[in-house]
C-alpha positions in Angstrom: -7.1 -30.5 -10.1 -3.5 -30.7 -9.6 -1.8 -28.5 -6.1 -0.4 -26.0 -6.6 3.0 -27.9 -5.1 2.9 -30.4 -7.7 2.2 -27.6 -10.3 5.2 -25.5 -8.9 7.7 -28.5 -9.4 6.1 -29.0 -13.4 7.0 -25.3 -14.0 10.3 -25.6 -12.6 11.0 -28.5 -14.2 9.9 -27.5 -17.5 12.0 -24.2 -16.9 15.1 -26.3 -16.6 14.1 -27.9 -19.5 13.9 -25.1 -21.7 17.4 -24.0 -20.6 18.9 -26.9 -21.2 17.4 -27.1 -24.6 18.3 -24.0 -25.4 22.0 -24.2 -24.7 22.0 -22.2 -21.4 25.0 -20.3 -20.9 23.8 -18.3 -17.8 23.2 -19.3 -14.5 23.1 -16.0 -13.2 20.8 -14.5 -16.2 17.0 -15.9 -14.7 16.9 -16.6 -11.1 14.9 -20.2 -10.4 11.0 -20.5 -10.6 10.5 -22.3 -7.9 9.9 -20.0 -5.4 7.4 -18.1 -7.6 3.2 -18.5 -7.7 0.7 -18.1 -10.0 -2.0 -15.1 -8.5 -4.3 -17.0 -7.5 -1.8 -19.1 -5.3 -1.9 -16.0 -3.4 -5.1 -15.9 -2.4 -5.7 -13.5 -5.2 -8.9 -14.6 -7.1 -9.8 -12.7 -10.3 -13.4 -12.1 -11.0 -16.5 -14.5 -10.6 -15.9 -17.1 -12.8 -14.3 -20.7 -12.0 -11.3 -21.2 -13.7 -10.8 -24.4 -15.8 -8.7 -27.3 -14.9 -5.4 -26.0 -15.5 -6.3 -22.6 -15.5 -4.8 -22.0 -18.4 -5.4 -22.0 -23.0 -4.6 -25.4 -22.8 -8.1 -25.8 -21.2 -9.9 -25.3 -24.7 -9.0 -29.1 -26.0 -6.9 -29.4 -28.2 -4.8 -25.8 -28.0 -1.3 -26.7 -27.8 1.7 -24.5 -26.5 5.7 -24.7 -27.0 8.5 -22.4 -25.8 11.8 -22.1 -27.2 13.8 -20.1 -24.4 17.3 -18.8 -25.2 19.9 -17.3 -22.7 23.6 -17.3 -23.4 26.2 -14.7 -22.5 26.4 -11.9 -20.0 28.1 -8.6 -19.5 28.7 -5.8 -22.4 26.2 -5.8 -25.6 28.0 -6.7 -28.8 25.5 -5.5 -31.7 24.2 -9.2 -33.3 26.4 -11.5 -30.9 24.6 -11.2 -27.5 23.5 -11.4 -24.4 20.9 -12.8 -26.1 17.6 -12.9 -23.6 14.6 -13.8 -26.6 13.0 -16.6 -27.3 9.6 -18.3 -29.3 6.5 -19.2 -28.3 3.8 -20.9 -30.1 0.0 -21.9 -30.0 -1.2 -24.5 -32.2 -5.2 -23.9 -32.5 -5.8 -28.0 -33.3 -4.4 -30.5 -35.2 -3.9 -30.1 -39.0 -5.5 -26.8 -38.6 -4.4 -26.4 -42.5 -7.1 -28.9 -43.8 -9.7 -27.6 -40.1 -9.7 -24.3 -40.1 -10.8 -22.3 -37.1 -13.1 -19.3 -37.1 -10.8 -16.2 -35.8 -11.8 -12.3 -35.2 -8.9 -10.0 -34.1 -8.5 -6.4 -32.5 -6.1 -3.8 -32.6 -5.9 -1.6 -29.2 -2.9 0.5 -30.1 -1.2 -0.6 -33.6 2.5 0.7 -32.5 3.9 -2.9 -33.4 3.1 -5.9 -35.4 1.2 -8.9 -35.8 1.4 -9.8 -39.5 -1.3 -12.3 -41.5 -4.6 -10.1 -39.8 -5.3 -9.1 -43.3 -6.3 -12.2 -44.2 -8.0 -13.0 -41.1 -10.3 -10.0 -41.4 -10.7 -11.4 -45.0 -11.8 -14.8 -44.4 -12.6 -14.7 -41.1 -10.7 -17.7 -40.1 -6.8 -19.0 -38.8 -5.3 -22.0 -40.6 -1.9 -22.1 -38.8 -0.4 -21.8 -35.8 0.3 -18.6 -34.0 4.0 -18.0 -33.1 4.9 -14.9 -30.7 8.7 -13.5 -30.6 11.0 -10.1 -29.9 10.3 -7.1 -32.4 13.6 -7.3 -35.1 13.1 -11.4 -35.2 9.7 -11.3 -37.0 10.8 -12.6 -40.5 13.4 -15.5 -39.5 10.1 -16.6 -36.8 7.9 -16.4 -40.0 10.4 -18.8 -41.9 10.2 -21.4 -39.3 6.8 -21.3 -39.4 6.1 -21.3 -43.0 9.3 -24.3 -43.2 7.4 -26.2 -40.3 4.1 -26.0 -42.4 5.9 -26.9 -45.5 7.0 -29.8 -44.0 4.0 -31.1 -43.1 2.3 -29.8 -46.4 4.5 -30.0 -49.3 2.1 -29.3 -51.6 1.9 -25.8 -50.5 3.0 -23.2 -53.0 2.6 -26.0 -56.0 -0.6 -27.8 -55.9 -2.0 -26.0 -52.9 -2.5 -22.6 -51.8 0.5 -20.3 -50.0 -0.1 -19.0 -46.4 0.9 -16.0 -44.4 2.0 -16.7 -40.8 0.7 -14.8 -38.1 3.9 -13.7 -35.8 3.4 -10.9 -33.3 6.2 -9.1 -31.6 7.3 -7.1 -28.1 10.3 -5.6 -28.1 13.0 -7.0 -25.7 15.8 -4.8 -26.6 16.3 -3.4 -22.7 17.6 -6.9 -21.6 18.4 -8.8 -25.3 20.8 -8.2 -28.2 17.6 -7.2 -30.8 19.9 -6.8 -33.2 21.2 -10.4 -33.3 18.0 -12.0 -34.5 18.8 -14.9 -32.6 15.4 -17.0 -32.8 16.0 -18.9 -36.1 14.2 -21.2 -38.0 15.1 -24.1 -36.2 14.1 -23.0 -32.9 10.6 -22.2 -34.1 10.4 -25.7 -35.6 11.3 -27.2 -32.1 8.9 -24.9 -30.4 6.3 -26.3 -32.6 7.6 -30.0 -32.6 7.4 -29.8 -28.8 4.3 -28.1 -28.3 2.0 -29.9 -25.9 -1.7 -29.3 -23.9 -1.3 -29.6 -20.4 0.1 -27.1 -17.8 1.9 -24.3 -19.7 5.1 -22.9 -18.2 4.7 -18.6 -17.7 6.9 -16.0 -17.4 10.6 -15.4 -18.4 10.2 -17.9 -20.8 10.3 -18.3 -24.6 8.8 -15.1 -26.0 8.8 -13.7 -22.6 12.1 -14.0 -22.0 13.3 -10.8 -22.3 9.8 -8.9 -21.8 9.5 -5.5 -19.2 5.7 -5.2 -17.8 5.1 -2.4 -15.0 9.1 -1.8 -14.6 8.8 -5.4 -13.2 9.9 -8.9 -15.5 7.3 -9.7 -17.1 6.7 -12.3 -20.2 4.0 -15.2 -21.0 1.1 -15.4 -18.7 -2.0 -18.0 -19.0 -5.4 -18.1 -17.6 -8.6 -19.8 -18.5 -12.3 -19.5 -16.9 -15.2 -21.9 -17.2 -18.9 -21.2 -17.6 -21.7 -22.6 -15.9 -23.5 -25.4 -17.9 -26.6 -23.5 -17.7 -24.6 -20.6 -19.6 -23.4 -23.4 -21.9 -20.8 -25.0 -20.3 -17.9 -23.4 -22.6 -14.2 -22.6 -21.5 -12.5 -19.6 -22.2 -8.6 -19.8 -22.2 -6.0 -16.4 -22.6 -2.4 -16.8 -23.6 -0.3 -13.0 -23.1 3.7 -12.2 -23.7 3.0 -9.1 -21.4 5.9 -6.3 -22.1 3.6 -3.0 -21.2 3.0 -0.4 -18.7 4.5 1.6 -16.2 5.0 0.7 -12.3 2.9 4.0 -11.1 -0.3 2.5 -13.3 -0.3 -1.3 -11.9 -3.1 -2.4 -10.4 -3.9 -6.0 -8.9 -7.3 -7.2 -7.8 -8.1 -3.5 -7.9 -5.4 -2.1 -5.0 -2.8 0.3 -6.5 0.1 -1.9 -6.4 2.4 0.3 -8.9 2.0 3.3 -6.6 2.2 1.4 -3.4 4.8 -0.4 -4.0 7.2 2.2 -4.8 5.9 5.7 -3.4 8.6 8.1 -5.7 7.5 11.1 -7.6 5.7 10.0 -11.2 8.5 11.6 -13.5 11.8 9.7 -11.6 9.8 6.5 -12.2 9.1 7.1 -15.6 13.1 8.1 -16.3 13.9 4.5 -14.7 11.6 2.6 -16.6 12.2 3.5 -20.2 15.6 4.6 -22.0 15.7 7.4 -24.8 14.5 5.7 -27.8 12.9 2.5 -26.9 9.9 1.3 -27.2 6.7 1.9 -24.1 6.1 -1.3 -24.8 3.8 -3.6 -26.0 1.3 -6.5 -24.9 0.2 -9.7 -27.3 -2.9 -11.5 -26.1 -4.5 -14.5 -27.7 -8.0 -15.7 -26.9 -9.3 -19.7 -26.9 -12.6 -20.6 -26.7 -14.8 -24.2 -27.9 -18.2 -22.3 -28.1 -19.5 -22.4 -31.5 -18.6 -18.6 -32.2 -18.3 -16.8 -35.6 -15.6 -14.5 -36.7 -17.3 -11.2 -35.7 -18.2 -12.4 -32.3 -14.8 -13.7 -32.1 -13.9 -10.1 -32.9 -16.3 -8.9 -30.2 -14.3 -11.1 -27.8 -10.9 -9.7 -28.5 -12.1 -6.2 -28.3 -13.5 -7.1 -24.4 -10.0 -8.6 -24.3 -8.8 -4.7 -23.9 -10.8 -4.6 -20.6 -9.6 -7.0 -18.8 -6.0 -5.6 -19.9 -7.1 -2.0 -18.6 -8.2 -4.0 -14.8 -4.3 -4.3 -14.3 -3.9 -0.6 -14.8 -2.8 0.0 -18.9 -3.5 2.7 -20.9 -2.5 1.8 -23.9 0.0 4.6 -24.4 0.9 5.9 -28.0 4.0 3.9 -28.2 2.6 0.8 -26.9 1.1 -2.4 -29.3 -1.7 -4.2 -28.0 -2.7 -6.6 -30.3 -5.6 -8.9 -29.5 -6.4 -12.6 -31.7 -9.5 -14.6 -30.7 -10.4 -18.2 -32.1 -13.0 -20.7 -31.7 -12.7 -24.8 -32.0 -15.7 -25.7 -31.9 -16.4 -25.6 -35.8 -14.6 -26.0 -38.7 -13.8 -24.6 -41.8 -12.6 -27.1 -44.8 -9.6 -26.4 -47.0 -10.9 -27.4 -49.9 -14.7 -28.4 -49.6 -16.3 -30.2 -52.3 -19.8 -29.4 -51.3 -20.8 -25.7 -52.4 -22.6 -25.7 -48.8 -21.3 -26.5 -45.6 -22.6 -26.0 -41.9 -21.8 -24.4 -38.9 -22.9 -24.2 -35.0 -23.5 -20.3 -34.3 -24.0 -19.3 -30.5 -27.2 -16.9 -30.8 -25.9 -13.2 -29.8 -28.2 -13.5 -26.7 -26.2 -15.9 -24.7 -22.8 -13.8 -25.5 -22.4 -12.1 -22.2 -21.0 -15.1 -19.9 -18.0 -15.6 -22.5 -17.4 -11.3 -22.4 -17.0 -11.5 -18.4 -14.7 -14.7 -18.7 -12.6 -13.4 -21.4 -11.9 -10.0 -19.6 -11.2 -12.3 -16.1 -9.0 -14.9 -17.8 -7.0 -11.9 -19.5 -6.4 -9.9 -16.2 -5.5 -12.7 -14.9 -3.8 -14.2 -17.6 -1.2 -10.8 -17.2 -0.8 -11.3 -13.3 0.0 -14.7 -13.5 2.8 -13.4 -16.3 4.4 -11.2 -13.5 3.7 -13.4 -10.9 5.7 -16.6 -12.5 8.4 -14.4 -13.7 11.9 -14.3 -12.7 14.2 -11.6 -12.0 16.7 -11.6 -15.3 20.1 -9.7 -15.5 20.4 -9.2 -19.5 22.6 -7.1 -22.0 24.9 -4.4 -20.5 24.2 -5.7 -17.0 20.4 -4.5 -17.1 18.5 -6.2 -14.4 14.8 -6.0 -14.1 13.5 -7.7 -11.1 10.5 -10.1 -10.5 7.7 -8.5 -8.6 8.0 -9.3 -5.0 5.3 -11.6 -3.8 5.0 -11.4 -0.5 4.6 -7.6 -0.8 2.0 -7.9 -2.9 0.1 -10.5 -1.3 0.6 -7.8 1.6 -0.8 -5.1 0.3 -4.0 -6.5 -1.1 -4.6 -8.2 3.1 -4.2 -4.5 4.2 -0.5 -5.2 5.7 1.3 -3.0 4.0 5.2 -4.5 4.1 8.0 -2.2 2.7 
């Protein structure tokens, strides 16, 4: 297992990266990620479980992540011009998941948002592209890249092969990012995908997370992974989120009421800071890895005990919030095209279910306090500043030292 030191200095590298790469224009627009921790750096541990190696959905082998992160311009929004505060991110379930096919179940908490291509999922009951996460307005452009990234690689598609329908799923970052602007374009989903890796996954104000709001703190992309017991099966369990939900009052960590502790004010003043007339409450994406040999309803199962570990950090799931949950397995696959009129697949027996329900709900609370944990405080459009959660406080108030 790698320290968490030498873990710190990858995220902060690969936070530089990403600016670089995305043409950085902003010093002062995401402060640095090196003095931030994951939760359980803390001293925090969520639930029972171990975690796997990097705790994280790169511990299901062969899940790949890439960011695209882009920050230019500061000051006064100009409608489709910036600051721009958005970003990309990406999970790649396997290699030519096209021709592999995984088996994929989905749940819908609260459907005020998007997540398009679950149609088709609910139809076949499996995912045969990568998953690509973004900001609300920047949906169809994210889809292009995708579909121009598959096309690519498949050029047969749409002429001797069969067309596809990208699954892209959206938050809305319009408190800190010019919406309007659209700025993710096809090119920077293709580089997300080009330069997605396994390995430790960089969380927070990055890619799709950018320009994400969760519990009036930054919040953004979060990972978390949990591993069961060989005499439960051995199988990992790995959670990617791009958290943008909830209200400070409502957070809770490790079960303490950190939301109300940490800012004591009356309900309705916190509620008048968090959220300006007519945007969004916000919304939460969560996407669930796993290499046991699990169909596409018990995948479905899975996502909906997804919802539960997303409740353990305080959420509601407020009419104006979208909480959209995807689950997929590795462990079989599905042909494109199979000659054979039969094929076969591995099928966990119902019975030994319950070890993956309690690691999927601990890898997704986690997965969400590692998102506010790693995040950075980030000064977007019109000067709006939302700050990173303050660690020392909270490692404070869960030892029973309250510091104010």
């Amino acid at each position: 297992m790698k320290s968490s030191s030498r873990y710190a200095a990858q995220v902060a590298l690969g936070a530089c990266l990403a600016a670089v790469l995305s043409g950085c224009l902003s010093t002062a627009a995401a402060e640095s990620t090196q003095e931030r921790q994951r939760i359980r750096n803390l001293g925090i541990a969520i639930g029972q479980y171990p975690t796997g190696l990097l705790n994280a959905i790169t511990d299901v082998a062969g899940v790949k992540v890439g960011h695209q992160t882009l920050i230019r311009g500061d000051g006064a929004l100009t409608p489709g011009q910036g600051p721009v505060r958005t970003g990309v991110t990406v999970i790649i379930p396997r290699d030519d998941v096209w021709h592999k096919k995984v088996p994929a179940g989905a749940f819908v908490l609260n459907g005020t948002g998007e997540m398009t291509g679950l149609s088709w999922i609910a139809e076949s009951g499996f995912l045969e592209y990568p998953i690509a996460l973004t900001n609300t307005l920047n949906v169809p452009r994210v889809a292009n890249g995708v579909m121009s990234w598959m096309i690519q690689r498949y050029p047969e598609i749409g002429i001797t092969d069969d067309t596809l329908t990208p699954v892209v799923a959206e938050c809305d970052d319009g408190r800190l990012n010019d919406i309007q602007g659209r700025h993710v374009s096809e090119q920077d989903v293709m580089a997300a995908l080009d330069g997605a890796s396994g390995g430790p996954v960089t969380e927070g104000s990055v890619g799709a997370g950018t320009g994400m709001v969760s519990y009036g703190f930054k919040g953004g992309i979060g990972t978390a992974s949990r591993k069961v017991p060989d005499q439960e099966g051995g199988y990992t369990i790995g959670v990617l989120v791009n958290a943008n939900h909830g209200r400070r009052p409502e957070l809770i960590v490790s079960g303490v009421p950190v939301g109300k502790l940490y800012d004591p004010q009356p309900h309705a003043q916190q509620q008048s800071q968090a959220l300006s007339p007519g945007q969004s409450e916000g919304s939460i994406i969560i996407i669930v890895a796993t290499d046991a040999p699990l169909d596409a309803r018990q995948l479905t199962r899975l996502a909906k005990r997804a919802a539960l570990g997303l409740a353990r950090t305080g959420s509601t799931a407020r009419h104006g919030s979208g909480d959209f949950i995807l689950a997929f397995s590795t462990a079989n696959v599905i042909p494109h095209y199979p000659k054979d009129a039969t094929f076969t697949l591995t099928h966990l027996a119902d019975t030994h279910l319950n070890p993956l329900i309690s690691a999927t709900v601990e890898a997704t609370e986690e997965a969400i306090l590692n998102a506010l944990a790693m995040a950075t405080t980030v000064v977007g459009r019109d000067g709006n500043r939302v700050e990173a959660i303050d660690l020392h406080r909270v490692k404070g108030f869960l030892s029973g030292s309250i510091r104010n």
